[in-house]
N, C-alpha and C positions, 0 to 999 in steps of 0.2 A: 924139956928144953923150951923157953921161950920163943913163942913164934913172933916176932916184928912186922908190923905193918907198914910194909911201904908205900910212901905219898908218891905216885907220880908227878913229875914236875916240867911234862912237857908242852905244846900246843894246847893238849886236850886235858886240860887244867882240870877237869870236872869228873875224871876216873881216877878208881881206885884201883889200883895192880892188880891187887888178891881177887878182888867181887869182879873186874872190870866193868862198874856201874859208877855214877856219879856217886861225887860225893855229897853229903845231904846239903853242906853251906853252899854248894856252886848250886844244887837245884831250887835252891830258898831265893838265892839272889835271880839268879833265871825268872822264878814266880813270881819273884818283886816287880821284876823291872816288866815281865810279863802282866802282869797287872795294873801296872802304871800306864801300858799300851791301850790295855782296853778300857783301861778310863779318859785318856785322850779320844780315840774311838768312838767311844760314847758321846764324845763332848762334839766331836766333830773335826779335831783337828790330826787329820789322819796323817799328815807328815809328821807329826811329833810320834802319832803312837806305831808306826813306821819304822823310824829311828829306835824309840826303845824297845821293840821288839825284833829289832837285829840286833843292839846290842847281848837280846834274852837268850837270842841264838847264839851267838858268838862266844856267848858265856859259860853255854851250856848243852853242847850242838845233841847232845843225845836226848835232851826235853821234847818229849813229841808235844804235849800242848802248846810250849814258846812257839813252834813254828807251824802248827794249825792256826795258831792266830797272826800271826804273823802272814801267812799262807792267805786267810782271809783278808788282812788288808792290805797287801798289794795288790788280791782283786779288787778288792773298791779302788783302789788307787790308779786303778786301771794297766798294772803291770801284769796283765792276763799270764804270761807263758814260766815269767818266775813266781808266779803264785801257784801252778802246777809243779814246778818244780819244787818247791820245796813240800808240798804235798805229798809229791813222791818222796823227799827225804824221808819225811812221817813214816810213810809203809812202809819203808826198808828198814824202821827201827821199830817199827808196831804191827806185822805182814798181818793182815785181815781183818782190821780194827773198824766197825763197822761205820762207823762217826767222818773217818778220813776218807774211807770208800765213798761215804754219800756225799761228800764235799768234793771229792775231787772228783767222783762219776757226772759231777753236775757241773763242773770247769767244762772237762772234756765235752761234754753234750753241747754247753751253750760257743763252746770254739769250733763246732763242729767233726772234733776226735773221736767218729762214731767208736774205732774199734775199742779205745782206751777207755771210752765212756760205759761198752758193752763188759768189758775185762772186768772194772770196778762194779759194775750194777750185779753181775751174776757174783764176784766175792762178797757185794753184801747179804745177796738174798742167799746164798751158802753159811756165813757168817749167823746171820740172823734170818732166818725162814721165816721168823712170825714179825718180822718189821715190817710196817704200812710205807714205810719211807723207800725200806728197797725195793719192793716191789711195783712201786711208784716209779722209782727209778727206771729199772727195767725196760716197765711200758714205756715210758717215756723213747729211752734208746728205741726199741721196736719199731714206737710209733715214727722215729725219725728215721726209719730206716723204710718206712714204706711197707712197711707189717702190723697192717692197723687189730687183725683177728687174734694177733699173738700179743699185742697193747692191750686190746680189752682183756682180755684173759688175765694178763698181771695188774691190771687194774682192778678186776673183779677180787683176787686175791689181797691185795691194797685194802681195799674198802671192805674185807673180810676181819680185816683187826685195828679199820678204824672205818667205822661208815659213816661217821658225820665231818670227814675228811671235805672241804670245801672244793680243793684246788683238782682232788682226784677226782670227784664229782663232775664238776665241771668236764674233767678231761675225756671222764667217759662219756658223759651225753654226747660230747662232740662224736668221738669215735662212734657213737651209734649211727649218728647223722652222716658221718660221712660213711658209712655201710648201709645206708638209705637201710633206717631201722626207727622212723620217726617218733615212734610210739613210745620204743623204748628210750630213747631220747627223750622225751617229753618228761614220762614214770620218773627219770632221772633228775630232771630238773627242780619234775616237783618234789622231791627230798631233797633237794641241794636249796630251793628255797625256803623249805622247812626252816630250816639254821638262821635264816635270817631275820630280825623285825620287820614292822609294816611299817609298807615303804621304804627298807634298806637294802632291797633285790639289785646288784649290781645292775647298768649298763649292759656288761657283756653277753651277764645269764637271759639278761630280759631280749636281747637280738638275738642267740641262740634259740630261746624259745619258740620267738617269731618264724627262726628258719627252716624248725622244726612241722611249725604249726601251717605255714607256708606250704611243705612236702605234702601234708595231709588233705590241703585243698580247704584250708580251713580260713581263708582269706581274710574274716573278721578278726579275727582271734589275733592273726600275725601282725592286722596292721594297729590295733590296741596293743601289742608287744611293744612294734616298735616305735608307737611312738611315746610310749611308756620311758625305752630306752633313751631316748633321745630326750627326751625333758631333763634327763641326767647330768645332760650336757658332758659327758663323755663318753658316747654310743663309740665304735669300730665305728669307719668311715660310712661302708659299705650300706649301714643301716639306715640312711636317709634315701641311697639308691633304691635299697628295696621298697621302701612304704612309696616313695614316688612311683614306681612301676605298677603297684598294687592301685594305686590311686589311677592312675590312668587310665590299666583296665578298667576300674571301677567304673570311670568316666564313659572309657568308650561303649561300654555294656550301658549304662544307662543312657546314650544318647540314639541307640539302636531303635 
């Protein structure tokens, strides 16, 4: 007996009865018009790629990439709480998709969502154990949570399947510094500014160093950091405070 394919023909235009998955024409035109988004996007004009990427949704509501990108530009758009929300749609149709974890662990972080940020960063580092990114993640939550010894530790794992990781680099030196561990902070830096050319050492890395070098009693050294940093001309504020202080002492020691 012939089996017949029924077309649903309700709301959700884009399933098939039998499969209950999209059908391929609705997820083509979804990718079209999803594509159309991230070249506006690209271009700069994020209301346009906005609009076609809720149409992509709308089209196609069970596309999880239409609405990771989508997802992504209402955060730039700055509709912070529906660009979580449709993030969460993503996972309800992709549970533990390691890509939507690190995007949406990293909404929730920067809105302050400790626990939803925590939820996300441990399903990705379960998802994926040997990602730099989840474990990155993690530390990060930890670290905002006021558990800088359980930050480093997922940053040491981090930088264990990516060590020329920049932004993780960074993040550990700091957490060394603030566990008054100057040295290793230092050790750190100088691999983090390995990656860079001469003369391309951030601002920030170069007043971290200072801070570092500073803890140590190394007072030459910090105040060549900072004013290293500050020729940058986009030092952290704080780093003009500091070389002033150091110069002062300076001062007041040599007029003793």
């Amino acid at each position: 007996m012939p089996v017949v394919l029924v077309v649903a023909t309700s709301s959700v235009g884009c399933r098939l009865v039998p499969r209950n998955g999209p059908a391929p024409e609705q997820v083509a035109e979804a990718r079209r018009l999803s594509n159309l988004g991230l070249s506006a996007s690209d271009a700069g004009d994020l209301l346009k790629a906005e609009g076609l990427l809720e149409q992509a949704v709308d089209h196609c509501p069970t596309d999880v990439d239409s609405r990771k990108h989508y997802a992504g530009v209402l955060w730039d758009r700055g509709e912070k709480m529906e660009a979580v929300h449709q993030i969460g749609k993503a996972l309800s149709l992709s549970p533990g998709d390691i890509d939507l974890c690190l995007d949406g662990g990293k909404m929730y972080l920067q809105l302050g969502l400790l626990d939803d940020a925590e939820r996300l960063a441990h399903e990705a580092v379960a998802s994926a154990p040997r990602s730099s990114e989840a474990w990155h993640l993690q530390g990060q939550v930890n670290l905002a949570r006021g558990k800088p010894i359980d930050a480093l530790a997922d940053f040491q794992h981090s930088l264990a399947f990516q060590p020329d990781s920049r932004e993780v680099l960074r993040e550990t030196a700091e957490v060394y510094r603030q566990l008054d561990r100057p040295k290793r902070a230092l050790a750190t830096l100088a691999i983090l500014e390995e990656t860079y050319g001469p003369n391309q050492v951030p601002a920030d890395v170069l007043a971290l160093e200072g801070l570092a070098q500073e803890s140590l009693g190394r007072r030459v050294d910090a105040v060549e950091s900072y004013r290293e940093a500050l020729s940058k001309g986009d030092a952290p504020p704080e780093t003009r405070d500091r070389l002033a202080a150091l110069q002062s002492e300076e001062s007041a020691t040599t007029l003793r």
